[in-house]
N, CA, C and O atoms as CSV, one atom per row, in Angstrom:
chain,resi,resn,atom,element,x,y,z
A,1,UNK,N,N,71.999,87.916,24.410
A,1,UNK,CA,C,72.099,87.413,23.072
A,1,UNK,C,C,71.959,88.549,22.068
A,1,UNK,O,O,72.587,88.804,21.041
A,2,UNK,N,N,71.045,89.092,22.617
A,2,UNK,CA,C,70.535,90.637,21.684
A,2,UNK,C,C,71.940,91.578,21.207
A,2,UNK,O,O,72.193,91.922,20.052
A,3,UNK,N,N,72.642,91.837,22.257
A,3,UNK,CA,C,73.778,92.492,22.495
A,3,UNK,C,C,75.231,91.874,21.246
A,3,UNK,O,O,76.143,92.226,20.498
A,4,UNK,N,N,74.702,91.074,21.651
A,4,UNK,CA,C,76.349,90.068,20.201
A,4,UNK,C,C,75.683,89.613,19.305
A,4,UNK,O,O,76.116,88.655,18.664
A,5,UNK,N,N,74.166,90.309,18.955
A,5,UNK,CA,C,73.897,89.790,17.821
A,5,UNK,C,C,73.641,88.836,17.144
A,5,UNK,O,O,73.619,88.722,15.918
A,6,UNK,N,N,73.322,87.699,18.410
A,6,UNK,CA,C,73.197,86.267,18.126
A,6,UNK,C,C,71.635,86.274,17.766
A,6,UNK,O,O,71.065,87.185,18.366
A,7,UNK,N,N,70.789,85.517,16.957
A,7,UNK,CA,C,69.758,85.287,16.636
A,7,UNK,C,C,68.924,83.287,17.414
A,7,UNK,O,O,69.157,82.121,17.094
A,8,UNK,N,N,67.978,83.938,18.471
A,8,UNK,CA,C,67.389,82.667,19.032
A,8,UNK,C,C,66.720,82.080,18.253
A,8,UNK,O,O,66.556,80.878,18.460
A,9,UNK,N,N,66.164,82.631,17.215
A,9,UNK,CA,C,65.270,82.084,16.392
A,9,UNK,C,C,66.094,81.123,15.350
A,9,UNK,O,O,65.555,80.086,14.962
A,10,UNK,N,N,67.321,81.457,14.931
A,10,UNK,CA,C,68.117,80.752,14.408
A,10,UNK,C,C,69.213,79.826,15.358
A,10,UNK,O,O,70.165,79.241,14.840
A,11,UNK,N,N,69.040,79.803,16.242
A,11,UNK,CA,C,69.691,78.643,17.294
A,11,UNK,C,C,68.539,77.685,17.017
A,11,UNK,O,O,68.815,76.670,16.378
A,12,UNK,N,N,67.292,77.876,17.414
A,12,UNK,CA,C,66.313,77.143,17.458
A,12,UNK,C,C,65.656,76.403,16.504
A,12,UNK,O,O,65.323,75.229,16.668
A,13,UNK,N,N,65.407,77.222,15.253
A,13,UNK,CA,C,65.575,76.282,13.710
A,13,UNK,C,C,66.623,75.406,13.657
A,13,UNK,O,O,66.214,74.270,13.896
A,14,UNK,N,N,67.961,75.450,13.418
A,14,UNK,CA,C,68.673,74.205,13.434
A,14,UNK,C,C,69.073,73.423,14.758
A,14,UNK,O,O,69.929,72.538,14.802
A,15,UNK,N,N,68.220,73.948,15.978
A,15,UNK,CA,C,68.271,72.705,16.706
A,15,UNK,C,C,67.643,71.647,17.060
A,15,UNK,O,O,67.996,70.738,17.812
A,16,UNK,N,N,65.956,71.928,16.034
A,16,UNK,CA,C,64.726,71.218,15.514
A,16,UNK,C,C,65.362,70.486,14.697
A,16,UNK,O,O,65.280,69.260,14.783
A,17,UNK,N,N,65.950,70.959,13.957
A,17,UNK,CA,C,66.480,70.043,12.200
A,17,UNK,C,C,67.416,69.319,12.938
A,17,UNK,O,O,67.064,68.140,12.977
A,18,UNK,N,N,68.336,69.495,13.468
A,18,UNK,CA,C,69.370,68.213,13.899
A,18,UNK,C,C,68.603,67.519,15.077
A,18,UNK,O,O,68.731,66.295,15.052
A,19,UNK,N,N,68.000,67.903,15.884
A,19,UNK,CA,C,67.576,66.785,16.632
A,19,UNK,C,C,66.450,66.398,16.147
A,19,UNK,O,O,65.927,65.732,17.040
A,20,UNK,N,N,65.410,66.445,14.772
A,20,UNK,CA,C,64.851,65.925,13.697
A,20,UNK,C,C,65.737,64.470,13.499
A,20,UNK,O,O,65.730,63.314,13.921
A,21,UNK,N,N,66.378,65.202,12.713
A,21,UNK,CA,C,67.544,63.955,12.556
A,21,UNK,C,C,68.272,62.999,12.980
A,21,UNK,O,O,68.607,61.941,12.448
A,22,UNK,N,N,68.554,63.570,14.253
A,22,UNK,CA,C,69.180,62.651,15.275
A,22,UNK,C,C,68.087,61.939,15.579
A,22,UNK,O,O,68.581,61.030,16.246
A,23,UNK,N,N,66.481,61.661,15.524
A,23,UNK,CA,C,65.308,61.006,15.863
A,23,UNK,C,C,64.944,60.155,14.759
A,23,UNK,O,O,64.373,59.084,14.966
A,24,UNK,N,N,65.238,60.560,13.589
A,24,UNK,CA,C,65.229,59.785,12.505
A,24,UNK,C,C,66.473,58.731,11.848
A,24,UNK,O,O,66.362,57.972,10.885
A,25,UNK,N,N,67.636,58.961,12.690
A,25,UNK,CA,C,68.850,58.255,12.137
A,25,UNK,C,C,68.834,56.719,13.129
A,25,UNK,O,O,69.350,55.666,12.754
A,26,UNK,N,N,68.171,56.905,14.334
A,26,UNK,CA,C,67.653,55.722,15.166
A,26,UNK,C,C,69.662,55.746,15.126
A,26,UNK,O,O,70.193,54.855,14.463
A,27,UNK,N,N,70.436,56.622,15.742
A,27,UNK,CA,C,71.594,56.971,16.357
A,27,UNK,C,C,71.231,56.847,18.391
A,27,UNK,O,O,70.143,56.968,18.955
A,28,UNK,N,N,72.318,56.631,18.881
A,28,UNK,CA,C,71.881,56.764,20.020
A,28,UNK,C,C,71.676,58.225,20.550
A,28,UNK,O,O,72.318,59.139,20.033
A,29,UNK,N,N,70.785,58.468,21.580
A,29,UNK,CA,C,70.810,59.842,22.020
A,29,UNK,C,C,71.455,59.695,22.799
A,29,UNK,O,O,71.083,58.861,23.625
A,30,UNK,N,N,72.819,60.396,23.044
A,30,UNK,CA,C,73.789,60.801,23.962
A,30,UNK,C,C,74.392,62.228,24.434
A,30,UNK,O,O,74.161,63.188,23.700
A,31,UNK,N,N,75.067,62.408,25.481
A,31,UNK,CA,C,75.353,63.657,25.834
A,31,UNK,C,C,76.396,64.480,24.543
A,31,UNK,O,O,76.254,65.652,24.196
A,32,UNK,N,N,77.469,63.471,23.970
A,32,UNK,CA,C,78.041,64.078,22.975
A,32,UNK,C,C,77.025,64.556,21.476
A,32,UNK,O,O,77.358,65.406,20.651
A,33,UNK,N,N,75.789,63.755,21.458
A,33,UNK,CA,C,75.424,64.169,20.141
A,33,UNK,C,C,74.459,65.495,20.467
A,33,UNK,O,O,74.180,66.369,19.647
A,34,UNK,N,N,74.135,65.453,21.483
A,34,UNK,CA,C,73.293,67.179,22.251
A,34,UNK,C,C,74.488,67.277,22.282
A,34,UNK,O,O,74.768,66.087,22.426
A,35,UNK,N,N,75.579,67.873,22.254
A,35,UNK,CA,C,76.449,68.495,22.793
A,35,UNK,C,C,76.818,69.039,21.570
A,35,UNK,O,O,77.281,70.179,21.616
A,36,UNK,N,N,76.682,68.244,19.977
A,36,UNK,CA,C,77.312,68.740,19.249
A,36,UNK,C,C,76.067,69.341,18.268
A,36,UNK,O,O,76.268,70.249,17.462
A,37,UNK,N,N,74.911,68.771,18.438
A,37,UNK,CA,C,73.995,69.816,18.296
A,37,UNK,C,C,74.114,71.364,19.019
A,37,UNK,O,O,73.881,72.329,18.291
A,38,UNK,N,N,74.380,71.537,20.070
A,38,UNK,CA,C,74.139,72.692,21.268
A,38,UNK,C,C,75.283,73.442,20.238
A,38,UNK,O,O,75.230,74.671,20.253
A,39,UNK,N,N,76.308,72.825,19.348
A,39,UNK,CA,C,77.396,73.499,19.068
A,39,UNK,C,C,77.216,74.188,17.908
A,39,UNK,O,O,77.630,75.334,17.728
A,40,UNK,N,N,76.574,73.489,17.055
A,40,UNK,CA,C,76.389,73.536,15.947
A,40,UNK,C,C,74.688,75.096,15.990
A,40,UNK,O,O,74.482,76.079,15.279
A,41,UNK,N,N,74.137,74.667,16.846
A,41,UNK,CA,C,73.378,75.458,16.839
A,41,UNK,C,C,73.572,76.570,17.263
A,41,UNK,O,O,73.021,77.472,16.632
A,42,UNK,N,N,74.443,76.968,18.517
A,42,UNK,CA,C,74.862,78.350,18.623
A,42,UNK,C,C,75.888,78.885,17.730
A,42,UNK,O,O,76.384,79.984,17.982
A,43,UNK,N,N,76.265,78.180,16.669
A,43,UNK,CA,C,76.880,78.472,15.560
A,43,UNK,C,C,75.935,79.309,14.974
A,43,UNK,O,O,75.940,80.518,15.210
A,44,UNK,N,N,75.087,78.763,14.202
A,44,UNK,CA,C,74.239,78.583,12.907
A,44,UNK,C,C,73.364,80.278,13.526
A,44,UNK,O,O,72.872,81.145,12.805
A,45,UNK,N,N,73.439,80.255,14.981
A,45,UNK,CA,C,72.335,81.646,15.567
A,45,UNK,C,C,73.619,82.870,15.766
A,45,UNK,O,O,73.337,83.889,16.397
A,46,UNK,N,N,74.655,82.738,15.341
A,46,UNK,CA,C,75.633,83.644,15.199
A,46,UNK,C,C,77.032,83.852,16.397
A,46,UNK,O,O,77.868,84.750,16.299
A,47,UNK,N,N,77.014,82.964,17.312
A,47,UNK,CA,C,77.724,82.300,17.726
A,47,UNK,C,C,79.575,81.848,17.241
A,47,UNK,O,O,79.860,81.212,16.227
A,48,UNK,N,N,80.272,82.209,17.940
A,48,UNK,CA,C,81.842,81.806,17.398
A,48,UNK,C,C,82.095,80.410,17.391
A,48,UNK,O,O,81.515,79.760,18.261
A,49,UNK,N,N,82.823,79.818,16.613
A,49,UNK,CA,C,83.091,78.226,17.042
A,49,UNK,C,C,83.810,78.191,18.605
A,49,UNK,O,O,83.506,77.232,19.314
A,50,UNK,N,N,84.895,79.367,19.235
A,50,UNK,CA,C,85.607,79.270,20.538
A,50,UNK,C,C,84.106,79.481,21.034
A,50,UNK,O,O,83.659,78.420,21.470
A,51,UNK,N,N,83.245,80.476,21.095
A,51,UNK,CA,C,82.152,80.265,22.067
A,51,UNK,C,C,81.604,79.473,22.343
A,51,UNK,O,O,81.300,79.081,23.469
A,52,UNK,N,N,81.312,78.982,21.113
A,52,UNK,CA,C,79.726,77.435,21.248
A,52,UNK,C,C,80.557,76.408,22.521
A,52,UNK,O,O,80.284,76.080,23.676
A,53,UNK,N,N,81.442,76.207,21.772
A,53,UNK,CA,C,82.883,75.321,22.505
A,53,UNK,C,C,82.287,75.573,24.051
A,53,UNK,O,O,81.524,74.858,24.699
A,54,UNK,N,N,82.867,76.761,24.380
A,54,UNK,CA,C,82.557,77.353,26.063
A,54,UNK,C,C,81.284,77.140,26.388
A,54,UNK,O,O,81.286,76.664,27.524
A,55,UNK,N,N,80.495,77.215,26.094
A,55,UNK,CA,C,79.053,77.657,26.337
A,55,UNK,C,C,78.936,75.604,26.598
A,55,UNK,O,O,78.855,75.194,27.756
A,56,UNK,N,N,78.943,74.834,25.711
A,56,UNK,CA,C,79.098,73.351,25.902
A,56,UNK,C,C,79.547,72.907,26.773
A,56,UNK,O,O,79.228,71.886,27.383
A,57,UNK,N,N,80.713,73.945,27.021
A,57,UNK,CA,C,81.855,73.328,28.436
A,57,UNK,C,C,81.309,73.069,29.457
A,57,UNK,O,O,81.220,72.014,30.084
A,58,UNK,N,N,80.588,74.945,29.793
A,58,UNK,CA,C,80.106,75.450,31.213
A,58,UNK,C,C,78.707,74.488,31.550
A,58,UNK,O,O,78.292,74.254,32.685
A,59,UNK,N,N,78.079,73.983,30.230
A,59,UNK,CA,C,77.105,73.387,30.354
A,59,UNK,C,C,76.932,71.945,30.661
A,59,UNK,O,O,76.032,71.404,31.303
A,60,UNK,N,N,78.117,71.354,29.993
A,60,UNK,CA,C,78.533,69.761,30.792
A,60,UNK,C,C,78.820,69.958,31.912
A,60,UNK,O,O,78.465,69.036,32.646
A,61,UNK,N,N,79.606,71.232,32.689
A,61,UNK,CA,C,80.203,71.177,34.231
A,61,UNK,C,C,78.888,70.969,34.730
A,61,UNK,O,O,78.832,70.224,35.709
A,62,UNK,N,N,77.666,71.501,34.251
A,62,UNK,CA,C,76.680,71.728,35.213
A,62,UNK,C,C,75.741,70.787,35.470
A,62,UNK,O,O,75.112,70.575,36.506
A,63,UNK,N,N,75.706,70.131,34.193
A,63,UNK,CA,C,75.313,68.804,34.279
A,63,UNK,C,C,75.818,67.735,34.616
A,63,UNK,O,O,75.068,66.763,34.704
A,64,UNK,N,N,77.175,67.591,34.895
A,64,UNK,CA,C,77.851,67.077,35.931
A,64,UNK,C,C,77.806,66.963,37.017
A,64,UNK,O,O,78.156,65.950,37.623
A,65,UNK,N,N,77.292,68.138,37.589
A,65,UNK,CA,C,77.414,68.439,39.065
A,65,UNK,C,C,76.149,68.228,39.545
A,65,UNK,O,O,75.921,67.962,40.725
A,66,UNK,N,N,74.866,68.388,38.234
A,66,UNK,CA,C,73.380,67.589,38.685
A,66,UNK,C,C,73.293,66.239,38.719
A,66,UNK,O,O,72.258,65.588,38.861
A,67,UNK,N,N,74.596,65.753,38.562
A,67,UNK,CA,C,74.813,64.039,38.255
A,67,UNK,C,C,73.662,63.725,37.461
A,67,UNK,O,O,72.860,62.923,37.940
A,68,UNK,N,N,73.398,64.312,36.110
A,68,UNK,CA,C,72.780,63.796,34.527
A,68,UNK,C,C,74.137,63.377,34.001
A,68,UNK,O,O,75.168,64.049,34.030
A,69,UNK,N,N,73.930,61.887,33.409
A,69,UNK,CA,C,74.512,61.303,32.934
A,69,UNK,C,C,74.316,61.276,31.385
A,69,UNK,O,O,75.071,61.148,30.421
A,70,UNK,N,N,72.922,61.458,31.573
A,70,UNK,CA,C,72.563,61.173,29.700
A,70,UNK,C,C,71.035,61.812,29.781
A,70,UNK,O,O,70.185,62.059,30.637
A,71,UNK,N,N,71.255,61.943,28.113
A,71,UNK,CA,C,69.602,62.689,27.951
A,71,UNK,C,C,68.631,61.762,28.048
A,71,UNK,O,O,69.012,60.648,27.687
A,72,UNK,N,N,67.302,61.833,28.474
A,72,UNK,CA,C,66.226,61.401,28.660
A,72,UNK,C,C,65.455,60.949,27.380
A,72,UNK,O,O,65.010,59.820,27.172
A,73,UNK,N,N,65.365,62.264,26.392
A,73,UNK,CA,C,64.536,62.476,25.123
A,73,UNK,C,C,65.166,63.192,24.078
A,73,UNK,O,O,65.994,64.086,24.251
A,74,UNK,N,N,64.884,62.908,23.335
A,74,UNK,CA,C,65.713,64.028,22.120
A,74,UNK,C,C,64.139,64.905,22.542
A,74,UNK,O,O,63.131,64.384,23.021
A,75,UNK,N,N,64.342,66.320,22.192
A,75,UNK,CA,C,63.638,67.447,22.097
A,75,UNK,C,C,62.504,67.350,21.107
A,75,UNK,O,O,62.660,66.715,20.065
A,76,UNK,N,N,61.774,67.739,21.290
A,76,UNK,CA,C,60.215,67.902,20.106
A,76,UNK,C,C,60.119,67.000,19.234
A,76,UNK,O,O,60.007,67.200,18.024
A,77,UNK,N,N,60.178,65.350,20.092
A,77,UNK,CA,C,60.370,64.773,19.163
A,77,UNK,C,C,60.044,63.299,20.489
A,77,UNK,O,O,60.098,62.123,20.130
């Protein structure tokens, strides 16, 4: 991350604030709305929109293949 200049500390601030939100909108928690958090947040930490994209991809394959269907909990929350 260090290397491309991406900032964790800023992935991690707006992935508190949207899944804040997503806990407060009483929305369902689903794999697409982590998914578009996960997107939005490796945005916001310096991240390309084609990357976040990939990085989401490789990360549904994998959770696919752990047969997770859906999230458990929204995060810190």
């Amino acid at each position: 991350m260090k290397k491309r200049g991406w900032s964790h500390k800023a992935m991690t601030a707006k992935q508190r604030e949207l899944f804040d939100k997503l806990a407060q909108s009483g929305k369902p928690n689903t794999l697409v709305a982590h998914s578009r958090i996960a997107r939005e947040s490796l945005v916001a930490g310096g991240a390309t929109p084609a990357e976040a994209r990939q990085l989401v991809r490789e990360s549904l394959k994998d959770l696919k293949l752990q047969k997770v269907t859906s999230p458990v909990r929204i995060p810190w929350n």
